[in-house]
Backbone bond lengths (Angstrom), bond angles and torsions (degrees), N, CA, C in turn:
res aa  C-N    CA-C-N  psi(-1)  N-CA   C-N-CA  omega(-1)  CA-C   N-CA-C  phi
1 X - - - 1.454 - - 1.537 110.73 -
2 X 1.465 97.93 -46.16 1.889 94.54 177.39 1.430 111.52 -53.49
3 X 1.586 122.51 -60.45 1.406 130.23 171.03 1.484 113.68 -29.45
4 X 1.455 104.02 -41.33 1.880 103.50 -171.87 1.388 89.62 -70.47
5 X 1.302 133.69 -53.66 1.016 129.24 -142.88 1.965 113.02 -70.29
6 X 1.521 99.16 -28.06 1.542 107.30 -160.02 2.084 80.94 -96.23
7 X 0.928 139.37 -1.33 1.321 148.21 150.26 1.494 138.38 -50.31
8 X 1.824 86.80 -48.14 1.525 105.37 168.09 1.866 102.54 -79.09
9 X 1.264 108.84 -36.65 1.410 112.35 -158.98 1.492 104.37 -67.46
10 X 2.037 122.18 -35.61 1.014 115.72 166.98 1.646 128.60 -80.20
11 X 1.547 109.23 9.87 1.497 108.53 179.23 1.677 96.39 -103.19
12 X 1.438 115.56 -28.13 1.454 100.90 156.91 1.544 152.41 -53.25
13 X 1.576 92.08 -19.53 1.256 100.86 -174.61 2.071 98.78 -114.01
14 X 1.134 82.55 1.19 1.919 91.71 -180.00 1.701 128.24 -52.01
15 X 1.593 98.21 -50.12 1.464 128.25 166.13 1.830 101.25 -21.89
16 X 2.015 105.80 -90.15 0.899 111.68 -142.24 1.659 78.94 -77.09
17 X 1.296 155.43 -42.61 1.411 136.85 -179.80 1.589 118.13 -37.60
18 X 1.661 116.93 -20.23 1.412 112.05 -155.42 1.843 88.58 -100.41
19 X 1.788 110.99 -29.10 1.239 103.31 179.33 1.630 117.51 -62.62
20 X 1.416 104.45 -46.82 1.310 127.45 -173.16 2.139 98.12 -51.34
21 X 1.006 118.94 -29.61 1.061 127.28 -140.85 1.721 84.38 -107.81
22 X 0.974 132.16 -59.62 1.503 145.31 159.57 1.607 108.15 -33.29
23 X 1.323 117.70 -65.28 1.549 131.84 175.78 1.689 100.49 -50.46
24 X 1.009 112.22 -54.21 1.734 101.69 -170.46 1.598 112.48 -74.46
25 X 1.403 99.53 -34.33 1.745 96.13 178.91 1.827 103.86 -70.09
26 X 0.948 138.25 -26.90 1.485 151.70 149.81 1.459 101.61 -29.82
27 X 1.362 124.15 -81.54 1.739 138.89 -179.84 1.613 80.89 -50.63
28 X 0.846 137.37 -78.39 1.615 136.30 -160.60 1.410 97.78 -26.59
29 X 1.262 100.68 -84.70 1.669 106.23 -179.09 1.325 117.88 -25.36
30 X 1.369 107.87 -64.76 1.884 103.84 -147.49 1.879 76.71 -77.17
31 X 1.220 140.77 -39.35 1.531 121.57 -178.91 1.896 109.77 -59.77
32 X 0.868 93.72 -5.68 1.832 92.46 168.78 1.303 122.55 -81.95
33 X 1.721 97.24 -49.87 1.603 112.51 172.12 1.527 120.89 -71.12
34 X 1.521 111.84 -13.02 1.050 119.48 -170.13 1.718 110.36 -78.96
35 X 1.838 97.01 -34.38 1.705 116.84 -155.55 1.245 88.16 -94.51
36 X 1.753 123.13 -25.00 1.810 113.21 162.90 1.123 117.16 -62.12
37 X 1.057 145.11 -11.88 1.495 164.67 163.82 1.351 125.10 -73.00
38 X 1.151 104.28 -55.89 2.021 120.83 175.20 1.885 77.18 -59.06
39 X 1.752 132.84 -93.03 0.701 118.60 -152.91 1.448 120.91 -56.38
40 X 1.440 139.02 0.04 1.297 137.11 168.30 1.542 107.56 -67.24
41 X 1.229 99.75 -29.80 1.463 108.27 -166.77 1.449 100.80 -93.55
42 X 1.052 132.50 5.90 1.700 131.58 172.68 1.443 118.75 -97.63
43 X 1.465 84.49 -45.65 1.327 94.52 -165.81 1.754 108.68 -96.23
């Protein structure tokens, strides 16, 4: 029952971790495409 319980407690807080988690892999990206760019521009 405890296990169920600390189960529900981590699918409650899951949501905004999966957005948070979505949003940075997002910044990830366009800073990839961005640093393919810086180096277009170097080289």
């Amino acid at each position: 029952m405890e296990f169920r319980r600390k189960f529900g407690r981590k699918k409650e807080a899951k949501p905004t971790k999966g957005l948070f988690f979505i949003i940075l892999l997002g910044l990830a990206v366009i800073l990839w495409f961005k640093m393919e760019a810086i180096l277009n521009a170097l080289f």
